[in-house]
C-alpha positions in Angstrom: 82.8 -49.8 36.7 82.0 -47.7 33.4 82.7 -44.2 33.9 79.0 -42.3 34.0 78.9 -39.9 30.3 77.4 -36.6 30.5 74.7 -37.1 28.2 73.2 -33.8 28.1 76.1 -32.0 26.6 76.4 -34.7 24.1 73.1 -34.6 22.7 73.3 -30.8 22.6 76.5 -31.2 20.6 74.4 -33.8 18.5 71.4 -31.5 18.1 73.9 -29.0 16.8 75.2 -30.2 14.1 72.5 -32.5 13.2 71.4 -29.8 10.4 74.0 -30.6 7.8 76.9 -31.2 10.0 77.8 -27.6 9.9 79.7 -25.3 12.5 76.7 -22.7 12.7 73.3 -24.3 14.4 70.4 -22.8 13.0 69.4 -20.1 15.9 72.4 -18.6 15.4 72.6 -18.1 11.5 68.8 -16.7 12.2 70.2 -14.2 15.4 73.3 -13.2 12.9 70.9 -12.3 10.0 68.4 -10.2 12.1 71.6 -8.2 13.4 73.0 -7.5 9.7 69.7 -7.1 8.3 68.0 -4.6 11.0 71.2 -3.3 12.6 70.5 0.4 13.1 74.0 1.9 14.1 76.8 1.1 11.6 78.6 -2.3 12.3 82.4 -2.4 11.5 82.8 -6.0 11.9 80.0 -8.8 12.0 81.2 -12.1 12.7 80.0 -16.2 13.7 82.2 -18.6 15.3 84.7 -15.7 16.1 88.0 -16.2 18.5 89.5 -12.7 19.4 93.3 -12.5 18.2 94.2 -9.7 20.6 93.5 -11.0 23.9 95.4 -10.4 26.8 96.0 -13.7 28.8 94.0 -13.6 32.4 95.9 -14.6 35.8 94.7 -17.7 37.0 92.6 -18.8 34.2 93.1 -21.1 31.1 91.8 -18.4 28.8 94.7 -17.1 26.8 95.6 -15.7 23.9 96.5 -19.5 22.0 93.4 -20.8 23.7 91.1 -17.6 23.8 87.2 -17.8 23.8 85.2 -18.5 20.9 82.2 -16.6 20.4 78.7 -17.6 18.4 78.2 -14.5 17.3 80.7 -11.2 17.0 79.9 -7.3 16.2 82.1 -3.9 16.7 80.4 -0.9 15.9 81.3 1.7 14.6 82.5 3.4 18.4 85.0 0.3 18.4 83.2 -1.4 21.1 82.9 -4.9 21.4 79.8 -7.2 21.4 80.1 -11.1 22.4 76.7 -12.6 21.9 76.8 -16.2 23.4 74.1 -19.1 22.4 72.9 -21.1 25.6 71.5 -23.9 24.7 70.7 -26.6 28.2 73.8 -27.6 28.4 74.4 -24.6 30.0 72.4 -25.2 33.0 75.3 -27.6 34.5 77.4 -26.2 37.0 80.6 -26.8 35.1 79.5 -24.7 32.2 77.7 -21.8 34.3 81.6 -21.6 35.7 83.4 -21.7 32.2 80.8 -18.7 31.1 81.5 -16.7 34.0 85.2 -17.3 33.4 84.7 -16.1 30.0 82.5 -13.2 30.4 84.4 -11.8 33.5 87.6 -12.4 31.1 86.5 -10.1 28.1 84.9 -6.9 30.2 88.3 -7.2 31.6 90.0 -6.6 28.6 91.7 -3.4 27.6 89.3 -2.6 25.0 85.8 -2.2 25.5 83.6 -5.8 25.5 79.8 -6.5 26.3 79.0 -10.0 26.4 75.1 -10.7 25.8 73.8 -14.2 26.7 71.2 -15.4 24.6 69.5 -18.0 26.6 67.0 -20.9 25.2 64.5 -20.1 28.3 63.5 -17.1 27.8 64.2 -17.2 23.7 62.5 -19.7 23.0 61.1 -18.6 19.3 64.7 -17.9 18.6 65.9 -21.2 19.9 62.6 -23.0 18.2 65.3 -22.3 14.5 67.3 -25.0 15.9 64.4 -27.9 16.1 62.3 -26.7 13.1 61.7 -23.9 10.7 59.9 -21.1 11.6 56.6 -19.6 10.7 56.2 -16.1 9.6 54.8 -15.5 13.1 57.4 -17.1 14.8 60.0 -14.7 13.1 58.5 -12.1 14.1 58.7 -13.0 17.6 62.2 -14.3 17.1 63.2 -11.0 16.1 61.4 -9.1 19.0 63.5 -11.5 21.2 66.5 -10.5 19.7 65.6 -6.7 19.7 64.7 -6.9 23.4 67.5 -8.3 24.7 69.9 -5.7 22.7 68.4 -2.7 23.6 69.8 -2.7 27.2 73.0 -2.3 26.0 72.3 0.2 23.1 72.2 -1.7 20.0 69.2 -0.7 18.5 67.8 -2.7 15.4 64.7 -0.7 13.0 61.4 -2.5 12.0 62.2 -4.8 9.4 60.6 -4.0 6.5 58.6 -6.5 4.4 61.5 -7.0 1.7 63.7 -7.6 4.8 60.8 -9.7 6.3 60.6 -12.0 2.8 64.5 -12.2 2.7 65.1 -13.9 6.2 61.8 -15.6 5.4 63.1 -17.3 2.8 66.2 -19.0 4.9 64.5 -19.4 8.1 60.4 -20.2 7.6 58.5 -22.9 6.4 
């Protein structure tokens, strides 16, 4: 009997690199560009796709240093903290992956430097997530970015009021 395929996770994998077969979807070249364009505190480092060199391996876990996480989207301000943000898509309603997240989340704010892991979730992002499935309208953006901003605040990264030039500029890559 054929083994059952987990088609969810495939068609999320499908969906994300449907847009020209690249490594970064859409909603999260849109979340990276609102960070560098409206980032308020200074940002050392602002990376996508990022796998942290310095890790020290966990007991009991598969997360190591050869095999360590790899995050959508990477900052370090200026204070040398830390910031993992993490794209969840629906795959990540299954079991299996709620597991490997908590893994990895529990695995860098045990680290010996300083790590906050934020969790973008499509839920309750949804005009963020909406990149990934179509270009935005202005509108959208705007909401897109007051997504972002809210769910950064909590943990003290502040972004300003983009201005119209910024406005135009991520317009220009991410509306209609």
């Amino acid at each position: 009997m054929p083994v059952k395929i987990n088609t969810t996770r495939s068609r999320a994998k499908k969906g994300m690199r449907k847009k020209g077969d690249t490594k970064y979807r859409p909603e999260q070249i849109l979340a990276h560009d609102i960070i560098e364009s409206c980032s308020i505190s200074k940002l050392r480092k602002l990376e996508m796709e990022f796998s942290p060199a310095d890790i020290v391996p966990l007991e009991g876990t598969n997360l190591t240093g050869d095999r360590s996480p790899r995050l959508d989207i990477y900052f370090q301000t200026q204070d040398f903290v830390n910031y993992a943000i993490r794209l969840n898509g629906p795959y990540h309603d299954e079991k299996k992956q709620e597991r490997k997240d908590y893994v990895q989340k529990v695995f860098l704010e045990m680290q010996p430097e300083k790590w906050i892991v934020i969790d973008f979730n499509y839920v309750t992002m949804q005009n963020l997530f909406k990149r990934n499935l179509r270009k935005l309208t202005l509108t959208e953006l705007i909401l897109a970015y007051n997504e972002v901003k809210k769910y950064l605040i909590p943990f003290g990264v502040n972004l300003s009021t983009p201005t119209e030039e910024i406005l135009k500029k991520l317009a220009l890559s991410h509306c209609n």
